[in-house]
C-alpha positions, 0 to 999 in steps of 0.5 A: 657237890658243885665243888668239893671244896666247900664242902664240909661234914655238916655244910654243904653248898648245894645247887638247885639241881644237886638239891632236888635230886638227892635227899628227902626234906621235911617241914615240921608242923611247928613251922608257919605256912606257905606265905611267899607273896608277889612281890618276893616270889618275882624279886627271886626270878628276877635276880636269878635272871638278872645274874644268869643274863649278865654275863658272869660266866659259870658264877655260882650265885648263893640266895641263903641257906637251909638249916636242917636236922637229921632225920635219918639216912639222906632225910633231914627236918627244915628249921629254917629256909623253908619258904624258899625250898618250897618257893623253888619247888613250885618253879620247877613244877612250872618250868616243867610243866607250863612251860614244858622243860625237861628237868634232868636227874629230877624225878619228883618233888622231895619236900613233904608237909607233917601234917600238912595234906593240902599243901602235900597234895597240892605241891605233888600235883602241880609237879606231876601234872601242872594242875591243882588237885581235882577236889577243891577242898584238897588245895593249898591256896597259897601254892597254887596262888604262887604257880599263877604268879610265876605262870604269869610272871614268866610269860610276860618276862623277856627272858630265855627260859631254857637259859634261866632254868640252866642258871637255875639248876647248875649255879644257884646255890644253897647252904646246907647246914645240919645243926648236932644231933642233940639239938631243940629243934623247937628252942633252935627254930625260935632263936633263928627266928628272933635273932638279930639284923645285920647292918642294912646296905644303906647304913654301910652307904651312910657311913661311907659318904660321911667318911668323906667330908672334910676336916674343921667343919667337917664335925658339923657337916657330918651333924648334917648329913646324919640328920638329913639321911635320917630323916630321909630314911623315914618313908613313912613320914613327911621329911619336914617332921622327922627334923628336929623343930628347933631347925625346921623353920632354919632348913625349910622357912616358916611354912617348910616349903622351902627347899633348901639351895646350899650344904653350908646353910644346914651348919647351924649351931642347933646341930648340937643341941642334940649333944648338949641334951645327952650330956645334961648333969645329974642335977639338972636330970633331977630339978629339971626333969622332961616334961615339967616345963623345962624347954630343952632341945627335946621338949614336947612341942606342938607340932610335934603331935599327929605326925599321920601315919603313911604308907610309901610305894616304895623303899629307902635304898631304892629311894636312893638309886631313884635319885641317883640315877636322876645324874645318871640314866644308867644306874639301875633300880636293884637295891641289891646293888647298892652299894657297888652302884655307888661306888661305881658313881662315887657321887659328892656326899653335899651334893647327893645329901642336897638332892636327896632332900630336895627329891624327898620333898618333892616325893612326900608332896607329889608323889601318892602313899597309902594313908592309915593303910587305908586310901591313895594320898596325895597331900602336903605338909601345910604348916600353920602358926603353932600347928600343922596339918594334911592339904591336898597337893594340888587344891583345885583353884584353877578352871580345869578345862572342858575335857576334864571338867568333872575331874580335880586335878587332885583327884586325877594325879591320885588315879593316875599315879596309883595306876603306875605304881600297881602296874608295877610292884617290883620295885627295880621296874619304878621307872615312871617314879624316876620319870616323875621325880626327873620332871618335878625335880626340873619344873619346881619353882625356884626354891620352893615346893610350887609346881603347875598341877596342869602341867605335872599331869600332861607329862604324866599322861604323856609318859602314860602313853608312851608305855601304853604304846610299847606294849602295843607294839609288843615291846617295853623299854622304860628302862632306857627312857631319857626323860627329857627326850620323852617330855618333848615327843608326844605320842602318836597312836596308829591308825591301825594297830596290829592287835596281837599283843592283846590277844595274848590271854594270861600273857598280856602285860598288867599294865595295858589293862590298868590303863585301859581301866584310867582311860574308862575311868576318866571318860565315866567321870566326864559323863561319856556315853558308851553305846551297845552297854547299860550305862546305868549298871556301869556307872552304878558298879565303877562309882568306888572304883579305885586301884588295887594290886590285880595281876591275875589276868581272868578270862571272863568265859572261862576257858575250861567252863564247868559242867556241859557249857562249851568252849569259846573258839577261835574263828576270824572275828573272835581272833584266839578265842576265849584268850581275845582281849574282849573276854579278858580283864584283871582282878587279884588271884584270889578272885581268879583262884575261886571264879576262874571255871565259873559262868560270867552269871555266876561271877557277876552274882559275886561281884553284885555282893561286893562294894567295889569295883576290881575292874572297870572293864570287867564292869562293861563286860558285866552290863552286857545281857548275854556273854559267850559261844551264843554271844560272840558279837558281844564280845567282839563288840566290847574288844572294839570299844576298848580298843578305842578308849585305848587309842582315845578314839572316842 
């Protein structure tokens, strides 16, 4: 073991490398499938690197604990853990062998499925030989979905992968615990999985800040804080609803678009109606029972009815870093910091609970969710004499110009924004949401919510371009953007660009093809003409195009075609072959997982049954009538054209 001194009979911290190269693990079949998604399976990289980078020296760094039984000598059954196990077998594989590291003391995978032969096979390959079992009907989808994440995700990361893979190997630390010999195991695995939460990070951060308000009115001022952080901590709600109706008209005047200035005007009486209602006598429960029109602070009120149903891009802890770092520019998006990284800031609790408000509402209008899991919203509150309902945020009462004549602003801050948010799901990489909130919460009009929708979409196309031009330039610095220099610098595209960060195949960056795919988008909405395609299949195809979650980068002639087709080489106008920016776009993985070795016909027959579009620039590849070694001027043709839609060339 890495130190013996944390070890005990049945508890063992163990390091990845110490992990894998004793012991043999079983996944009983009552435990559910493999079911890491993107999002958690980049967060895990992200913060072993994010630890490994930051200088903590020999650190060992603990990502939970496996609970076992067991089995027999050096063999155990996993109750619980399992999903990270396999989650790190499948990065090893991938260290391995995408990205040739040697593993040393590992000589194979020692986890196994009961009864699971797919996810067995699957596993074993992917180790053995970096690729998926030969028989399609022998592979785990979700394994295989997991290795191209990281595959992708690590190719695009700026990261030294010997370095990383060291960290992760030597210091990342696990917790076995071998549960008595008589356990249930069934009994066991169900109390693990219905146990309680512990106290959230931002709970501990609530009540540290309320701890420091003051003595006499401090009572009232905690009232206030509370019912603001709460309300604020409700994502999926607008934050007007989430207050008591008794104060809303108090805290945002009588159409709740104003934006309340000082701490001292949330100290209303009001704040203790909550009080006066927990403490109703036993007559009072008795004659004046809810509900038989008795008006108590709780009452059933009419705008209280159909609160909407929202989906936020993003979470409440790193809502708060979002606006902590509008102070300061430093402050790093990782939720698992949050409580170091206010106490490193130590902010005003009146001051921050104020900007806290203000950004949140700001947030709900001009910042787009996923309404009813459905469509991208971007909607406000607007609040009527004994109701309220959903408005568009910037209805389209002004002339737009002759550029975006077709486009309502609306419309366009929904494709803009969403174009952001999938380009990058982790959450500590929302630097355009910081960018967004820095200049809304600059140019709202005075104290209330009125910003110039004109205006809002300039700065947003111009942060657009400047990401756009980092990656052209084969580097991303969002990180250290100062919002108020990058809203004063227009961008400026070269006159000739060097084109090696294009032609990178599963290596270039989502977020150069989903703006290509807005760009494309906003020319087909103002009836642009595109030579050398069929416009008619095109405008057909891209009519329902809206943005998605897509990170598998496809290569439209496959780079391993099936049966006799050939190879698309590299030759001087098709620079790196099949991985040439024109015969790449994004779709999602599993698009990719069950198309990836097929023709462009058989892949364009698929898409003709589907009712959208994934990809615009797939659609222009799809209009061409010939793709491939036979038809390499198309290709070529269609890198140029995309080229100047990305350079606005056109």
């Amino acid at each position: 073991m890495f130190n013996q001194a944390y070890e005990q009979k049945d508890v063992a911290a163990l390091t990845v490398g110490q992990l894998f190269h004793n012991d043999h693990y079983t996944i009983p079949i009552y435990q559910r499938n493999y079911a890491w998604g993107q999002e958690q399976i980049e967060q895990l990289i992200l913060d072993i690197w994010d630890v490994a980078r930051n200088n903590r020296g020999d650190n060992h760094y603990f990502i939970g604990s496996l609970v076992v039984a067991q089995r027999g000598h050096n063999h155990f059954e996993t109750i619980d853990g399992q999903q990270r196990h396999t989650t790190l077998s499948i990065l090893l594989s991938v260290m391995k062998n995408a990205f040739s590291l040697p593993l040393p003391g590992i000589k194979g995978i020692n986890l196994h499925f009961d009864c699971r032969v797919k996810s067995d096979a699957t596993l074993s390959s992917l180790f053995e030989t970096g690729r998926a079992p030969d028989d399609e009907d022998a592979v785990e989808s979700s394994v295989l979905r997991a290795w191209k994440i990281m595959v992708s995700f690590i190719q695009k990361m700026d990261i030294d992968r010997s370095a990383f893979l060291r960290y992760l190997l030597e210091n990342v630390v696990l917790l076995r615990v071998v549960v008595p010999a008589d356990t249930d195991l069934n009994h066991y695995f169900e109390i693990m999985n219905n146990r309680g939460e512990q106290l959230e990070k931002h709970e501990i951060l609530k009540a540290r800040l309320m701890d420091k308000l003051g003595n006499g009115t401090g009572d009232s001022e905690r009232a206030a804080f509370s019912i603001i952080w709460d309300a604020c901590a409700n994502m999926h709600r607008y934050v007007q609803l989430s207050v008591h109706h008794s104060l809303r008209n108090i805290w945002f005047g009588n159409d709740w678009n104003e934006i309340p200035q000082h701490f001292e005007k949330l100290l209303h009486p009001d704040l203790n109606k909550d009080q006066r209602e927990t403490s109703r006598t036993l007559h009072d429960i008795i004659f004046h029972p809810k509900g038989d029109g008795a008006e108590t602070a709780h009452s059933h009120h009419p705008d209280e009815e159909q609160t909407g149903t929202f989906g936020s891009v993003i979470t409440f802890p790193n809502f708060l870093l979002q606006v902590l770092r509008l102070a300061d520019r430093d402050t790093p998006l990782d939720d698992k910091r949050l409580l170091e990284t206010f106490t490193a800031n130590d902010p005003d609790p009146r001051q921050f609970i104020m900007q806290l408000l203000k950004c949140r509402m700001l947030f709900d209008r001009y910042i787009i969710k996923r309404e009813n899991d459905d469509e991208w919203s971007l909607k406000a509150l607007t609040r009527y004499e004994k109701s309220f309902s959903y408005t568009s945020s910037f209805p389209q009462s002004e002339k737009p110009s002759i550029r975006e004549r077709n486009i309502p602003h609306n419309v366009n801050a929904v494709m803009l924004l969403s174009m952001f948010h999938v380009s990058f799901q982790a959450q500590i990489y929302k630097y355009w949401l910081n960018g967004a909130l820095y200049w809304l919460n600059k140019y709202t009009q005075a104290d209330r919510l009125n910003v110039n929708a004109r205006e809002y979409l300039n700065y947003l196309e111009n942060m657009a371009n400047h990401f756009l031009l980092d990656r052209l330039s084969d580097h991303a610095s969002e990180q250290n953007y100062d919002f108020e220099v990058l809203e004063n610098t227009p961008t400026a595209f070269p006159s000739e660009l060097d084109e090696s960060p294009l032609h990178q195949g599963t290596g270039v960056q989502n977020y150069i093809f989903n703006r290509l795919d807005y760009l494309l988008w906003v020319n087909l909405k103002n009836k642009n003409h595109f030579d050398g395609v069929n416009m008619q299949y095109i405008l057909k195809r891209a009519e329902k195009f809206t943005f998605t979650f897509r990170t598998s980068v496809e290569h439209y002639w496959p780079q391993n075609p099936l049966g006799n087709a050939s190879r698309l080489e590299a030759s001087q106008d098709l620079e790196k072959g099949a991985d040439n920016f024109g015969n790449l776009c994004l779709i999602s993985h599993s698009n990719n997982s069950k198309l990836s070795n097929h023709s462009p016909l058989a892949k364009k027959d698929h898409y003709e049954k589907s009712s959208y579009a994934e990809s615009l620039k797939q659609v222009f590849m799809m209009s061409y009538d010939q793709w491939g070694p036979a038809a390499k001027d198309n290709i070529v043709h269609h890198k140029k054209m995309m080229v100047n839609v990305l350079l606005y060339r056109r």
